[in-house]
C-alpha positions in Angstrom: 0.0 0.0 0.0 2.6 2.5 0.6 4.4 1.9 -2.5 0.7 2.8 -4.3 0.8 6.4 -2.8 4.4 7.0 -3.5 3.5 5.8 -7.4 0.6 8.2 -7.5 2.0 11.3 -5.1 5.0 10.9 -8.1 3.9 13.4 -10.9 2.5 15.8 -8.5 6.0 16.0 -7.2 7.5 15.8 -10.5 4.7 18.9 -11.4 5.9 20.7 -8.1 9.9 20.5 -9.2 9.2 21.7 -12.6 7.6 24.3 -11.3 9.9 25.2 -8.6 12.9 25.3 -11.1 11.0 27.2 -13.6 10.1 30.0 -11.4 13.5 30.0 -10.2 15.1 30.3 -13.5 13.0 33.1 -14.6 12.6 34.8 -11.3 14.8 37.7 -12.7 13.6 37.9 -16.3 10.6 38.4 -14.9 10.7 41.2 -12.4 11.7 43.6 -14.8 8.9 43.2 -17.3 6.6 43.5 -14.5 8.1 46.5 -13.2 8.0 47.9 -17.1 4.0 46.7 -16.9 3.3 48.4 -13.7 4.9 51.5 -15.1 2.5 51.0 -18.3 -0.6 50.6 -16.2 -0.4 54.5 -14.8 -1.5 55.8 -18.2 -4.5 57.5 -17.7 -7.1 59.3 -20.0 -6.8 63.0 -19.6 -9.9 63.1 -17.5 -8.8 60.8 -15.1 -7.6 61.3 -11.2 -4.7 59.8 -9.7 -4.7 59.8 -5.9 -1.9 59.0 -4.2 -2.6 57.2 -0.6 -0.2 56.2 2.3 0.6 52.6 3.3 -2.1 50.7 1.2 -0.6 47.1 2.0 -2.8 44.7 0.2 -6.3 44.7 -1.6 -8.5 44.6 1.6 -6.7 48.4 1.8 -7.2 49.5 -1.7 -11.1 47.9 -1.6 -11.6 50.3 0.9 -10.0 53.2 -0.6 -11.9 52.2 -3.6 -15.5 51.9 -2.0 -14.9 55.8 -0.4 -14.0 57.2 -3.8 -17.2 55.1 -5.5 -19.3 57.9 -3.0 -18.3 60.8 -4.9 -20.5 62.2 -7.1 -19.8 61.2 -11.0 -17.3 58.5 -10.3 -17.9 55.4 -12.6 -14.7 53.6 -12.1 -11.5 53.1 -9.6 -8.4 51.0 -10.5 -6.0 50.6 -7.5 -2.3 49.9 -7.7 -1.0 48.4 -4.5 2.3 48.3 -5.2 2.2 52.1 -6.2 -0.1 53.0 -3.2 -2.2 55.0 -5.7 -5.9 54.7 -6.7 -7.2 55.9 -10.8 -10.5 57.5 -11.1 -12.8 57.6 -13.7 -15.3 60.7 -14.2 -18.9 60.1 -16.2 -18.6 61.2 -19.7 -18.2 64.5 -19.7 -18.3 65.3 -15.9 -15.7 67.0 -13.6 -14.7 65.5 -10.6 -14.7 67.3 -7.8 -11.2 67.2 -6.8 -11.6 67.9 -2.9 -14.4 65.8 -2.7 -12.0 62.9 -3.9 -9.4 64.2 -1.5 -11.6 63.8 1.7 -13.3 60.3 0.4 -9.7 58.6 0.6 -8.9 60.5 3.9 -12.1 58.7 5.2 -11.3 55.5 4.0 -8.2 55.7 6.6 -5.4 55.9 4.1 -3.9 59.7 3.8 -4.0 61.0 0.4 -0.8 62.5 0.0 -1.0 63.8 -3.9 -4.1 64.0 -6.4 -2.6 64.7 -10.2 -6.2 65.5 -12.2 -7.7 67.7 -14.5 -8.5 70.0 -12.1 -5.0 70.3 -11.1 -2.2 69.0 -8.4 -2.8 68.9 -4.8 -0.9 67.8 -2.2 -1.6 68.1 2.0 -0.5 71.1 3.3 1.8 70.4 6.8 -0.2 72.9 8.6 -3.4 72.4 8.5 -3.3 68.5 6.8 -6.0 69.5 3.8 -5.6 69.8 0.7 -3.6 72.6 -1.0 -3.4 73.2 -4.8 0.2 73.7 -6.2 -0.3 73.6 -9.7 -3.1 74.1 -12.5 -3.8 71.6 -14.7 -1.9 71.4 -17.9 -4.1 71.0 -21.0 -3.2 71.2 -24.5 -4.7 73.9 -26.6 -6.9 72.2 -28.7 -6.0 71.2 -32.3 -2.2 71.4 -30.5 
């Protein structure tokens, strides 16, 4: 009987190696393309909000960043990057967000924002009194540019 299991535990073994050794073998072949694909994921549409968070660890913390920015009026979309501690938005078709409306919805949901890069402009917290403080306008080409 023993002998049996060893027979049939063998190609899941054999699976587990190969898999092992190829993972291993391409471990750094494949970091850089992913860093290169992370990189590539931050293009945004020029109506789209970035907002930069603190310390979002893992997707329990960007769901919840997520759900707070869903609240704000106009929203129809949020892509999170963990890794990047950042959070996309997506207006309604031809809507404005309102950019300190997004500011305090990821303030609630725990995280600090620390930057918001949008149409409206660039904001990052001011030291003093920890809201948000605009430091540059937005930068649109003219159009037919």
């Amino acid at each position: 009987m023993p002998s049996r299991m060893k027979l049939s535990t063998l190609p899941l073994l054999l699976a587990l190696a190969m898999m092992t050794s190829a993972v291993e073998a391409e471990g750094p072949a494949v970091v850089v393309p992913q860093t290169i694909q992370a990189k590539a994921k931050l293009k945004m549409a020029p109506t789209e909000t970035v907002i930069y968070v603190g310390d979002m660890h893992c997707s329990h913390c960007a769901k919840s960043v997520a759900s707070k920015l869903y609240t704000v009026k106009g929203v129809t979309q949020v892509r999170t990057n963990v890794k990047a501690d950042l959070a996309i938005v997506t207006p309604q078709k031809k809507k404005t967000l309102d950019p300190l409306a997004l500011w305090a919805a990821a303030q609630a949901s725990g995280f600090p924002a620390v930057k918001l890069v949008g149409p409206s402009g660039t904001y990052v917290v001011d030291p003093e009194t920890k809201k948000a403080k605009k430091v540059a306008k937005s930068v649109t080409p003219a159009p037919g540019a």
